[in-house]
C-alpha positions, 0 to 999 in steps of 0.5 A: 692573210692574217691568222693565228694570234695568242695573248697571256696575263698572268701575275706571280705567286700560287697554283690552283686548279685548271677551269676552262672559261666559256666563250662569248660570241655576241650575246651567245656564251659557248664553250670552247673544245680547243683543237687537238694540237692545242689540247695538252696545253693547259696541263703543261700550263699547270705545271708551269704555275707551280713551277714558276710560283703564279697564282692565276693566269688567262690564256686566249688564242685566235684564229682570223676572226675566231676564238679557238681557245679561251682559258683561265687558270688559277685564281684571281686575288689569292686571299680570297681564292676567287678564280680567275674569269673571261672577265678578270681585268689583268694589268697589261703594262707596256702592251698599252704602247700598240693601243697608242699606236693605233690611237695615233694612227687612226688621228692619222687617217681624220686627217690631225695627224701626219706620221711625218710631221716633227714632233714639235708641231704637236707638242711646242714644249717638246725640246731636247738636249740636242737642239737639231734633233728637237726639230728633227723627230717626227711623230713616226721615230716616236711610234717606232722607237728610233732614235732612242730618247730615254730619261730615267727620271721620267721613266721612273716617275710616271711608271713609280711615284706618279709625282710628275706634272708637265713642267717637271716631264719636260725639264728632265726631256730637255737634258736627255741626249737621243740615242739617234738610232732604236732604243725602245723606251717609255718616253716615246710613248708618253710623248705619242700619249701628249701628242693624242691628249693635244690633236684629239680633244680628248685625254689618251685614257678617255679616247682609249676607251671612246675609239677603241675599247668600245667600238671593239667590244673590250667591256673590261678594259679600263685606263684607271687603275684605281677603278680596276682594282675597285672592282670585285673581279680583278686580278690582284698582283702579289709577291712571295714574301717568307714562302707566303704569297701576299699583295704586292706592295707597289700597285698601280695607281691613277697617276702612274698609268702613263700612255706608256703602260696604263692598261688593264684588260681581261682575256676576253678584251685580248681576245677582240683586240687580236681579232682587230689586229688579224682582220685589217682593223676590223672585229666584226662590222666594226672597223677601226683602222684602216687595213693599210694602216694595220699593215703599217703598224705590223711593217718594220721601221727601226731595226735592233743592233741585237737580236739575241733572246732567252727563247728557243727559236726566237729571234728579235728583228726590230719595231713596227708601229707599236709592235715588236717585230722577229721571227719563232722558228722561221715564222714572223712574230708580231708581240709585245710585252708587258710588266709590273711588280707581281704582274705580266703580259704577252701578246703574240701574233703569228700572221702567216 
C-alpha cells in the first residue's frame, strides 16, 4: 500500500518567520495539527533557513489520501516581504520529468503510445551519431534514462538562452554518441516532451495543464514561466550579492521551460499530485492513471553504476519511469529533484 510522501520548495536567500498554512480539503479550509512526531519540524526548519541563507519555503507531507501537514515558511519575494502561501507557485525545475512521464504513460494506455516502440516511430527526425542505436532506442530508454543520451548544447540552450528551434535540437542530436547504459540527462526528456507534442495533438505544456493539472486539482500549477512570474503571489527566485539578497539575475523565461524542467507549482498543487502518486492514480474520484501503470513508473528500469550520496542513510539504486529509485535507511525512496539559479525542489516518497 501506498502511504507517506513529503514535498519542499524553497529558494535561496533570508529567513522570516515561521506561519503555519491552512489545508484545503474540497471546498473546505482546515488547519492542520500535524502529528506529534513531526511537530518539532518546523523549528528545525527555521533554523535551517538562516543557516543556509533561504528566504522562504513550503513543506507538505501526505499521508495515503491525507495531507497531515501543510507549512509555508518565510517569504515569497524578499523586496516585498510577502509571506510565503498553500498557493505560492515555486519553480520546480526537473520535478517536471515525473509529470512527462505520466504524461507518456497515460498515451500509453489511449492506445498512442507503445513504451517499447523506437523512438523513431514518433519523432522521424530523431537520428544520432550511432546510426544503430537511432533504431534501436525505444520510447521506454528514454522515460527511464538508460542508454545515456547527452548534449550539452542543447542541455544548455533549452534550459539558459531558449535560442533553440527543432532544426538546430536535432543537429546538435545528431552528433551526440549515447552512453549505452544510464545517464540521466535532460534530453531524454525533451525528446519524451516531442514525443507528447507529436502523438497527443496538444503541445506537452498544454496537455499538462489539460490531463493532469486540472483533473488533479493543481489550481496553480502552470508551464508558463513568464505567467508564473506575472502573478502577484509567486515565489521570487534570489542570490546573496554583497550580503544583500536580491533577484536572481537568470529567470525562467517561456522559452527555456523545456519538457525537461518547465514547471511551477505551489504546495498545495504537490500536495494532490503526491496524493495521485500514493493512491494508484488516483485523487479522490478522479483517476488518472491506471494503477499498474503507477506501479510501473515506481518499478526499476535502469540501474546507477554508482550509489554514493551526500545524505546519511540514503542510497541511490537507479531510475523508474520518471522517478529516482533507493532506498533511506533501509526503506524504499521514490524522488525526484529539482533546481535553477536562486530555486529548489524536492519531492520524496516512501511507499511502505
Amino acid at each position: 500500500m501506498k502511504r507517506a510522501a513529503i514535498t519542499i520548495g524553497f529558494f535561496a536567500a533570508l529567513i522570516a518567520p515561521v506561519s503555519v498554512a491552512p489545508c484545503v480539503a474540497g471546498d473546505r479550509v482546515e488547519r492542520i495539527t500535524p502529528p506529534k512526531e513531526l511537530a518539532d519540524l518546523p523549528v528545525r526548519w527555521k533554523q535551517a533557513m538562516t543557516d543556509l541563507h533561504i528566504p522562504g519555503m513550503a513543506v507538505v507531507v501526505v499521508r495515503g489520501d491525507e495531507i497531515i501537514m501543510l507549512e509555508t515558511l518565510g517569504v515569497r519575494d524578499p523586496g516585498s516581504n510577502k509571506p510565503v502561501t498553500l498557493h505560492t507557485p515555486f519553480y520546480i525545475a526537473s520535478c517536471t520529468k515525473t509529470f512527462i512521464a505520466m504524461a507518456i504513460l497515460q498515451l500509453v494506455e489511449q492506445g498512442k503510445v507503445d513504451l517499447d516502440a523506437p523512438v523513431k516511430k514518433y519523432l522521424p527526425r530523431f537520428a544520432l551519431a550511432d546510426g544503430e542505436a537511432t533504431q534501436r532506442i525505444t520510447v521506454r530508454d528514454l522515460l527511464s534514462h538508460a542508454k545515456g543520451i547527452d548534449s550539452g548544447p542543447i542541455v544548455w540552450l533549452d534550459a539558459y538562452t531558449g535560442d533553440i528551434t527543432d532544426d538546430r535540437y536535432y543537429k546538435f542530436l545528431s552528433e551526440a554518441t549515447p552512453k549505452g547504459s544510464f545517464e540521466y540527462t535532460n534530453v531524454h526528456y525533451t525528446l519524451a516532451g516531442r514525443i507528447v507534442d507529436a502523438v497527443s495533438g496538444y503541445r506537452w505544456q498544454d496537455y499538462l495543464t489539460k490531463r493532469i493539472f486540472a483533473p488533479a486539482g493543481m489550481k496553480d500549477a502552470t508551464c508558463f514561466a513568464d505567467e508564473m512570474y506575472s502573478r502577484e503571489d509567486c515565489a521570487t527566485p534570489t542570490q546573496l550579492v554583497d550580503g544583500k539578497i536580491v533577484p536572481a539575475r537568470a529567470r525562467k523565461t517561456n522559452r527555456t521551460m523545456h519538457a525537461a524542467g518547465g514547471m511551477g507549482a505551489s504546495a498545495l498543487d504537490l500536495a494532490h499530485w503526491l496524493r495521485v502518486n500514493l493512491n494508484g492514480g488516483r485523487v479522490g474520484e478522479t483517476t488518472l492513471l491506471s494503477e499498474s501503470n503507477i506501479s510501473a513508473m515506481q518499478t526499476l528500469e535502469a540501474k546507477r553504476t554508482s550509489g554514493r550520496t551526500s545524505i546519511p542513510g540514503r542510497n541511490r539504486i537507479g531510475y523508474g519511469l520518471g522517478w529516482n529509485i533507493g532506498e533511506y535507511r533501509g526503506e524504499t525512496l521514490l524522488g525526484h529533484g529539482g533546481g535553477y539559479v536562486g530555486t529548489s525542489a524536492m519531492i520524496s516518497l516512501l511507499p511502505e
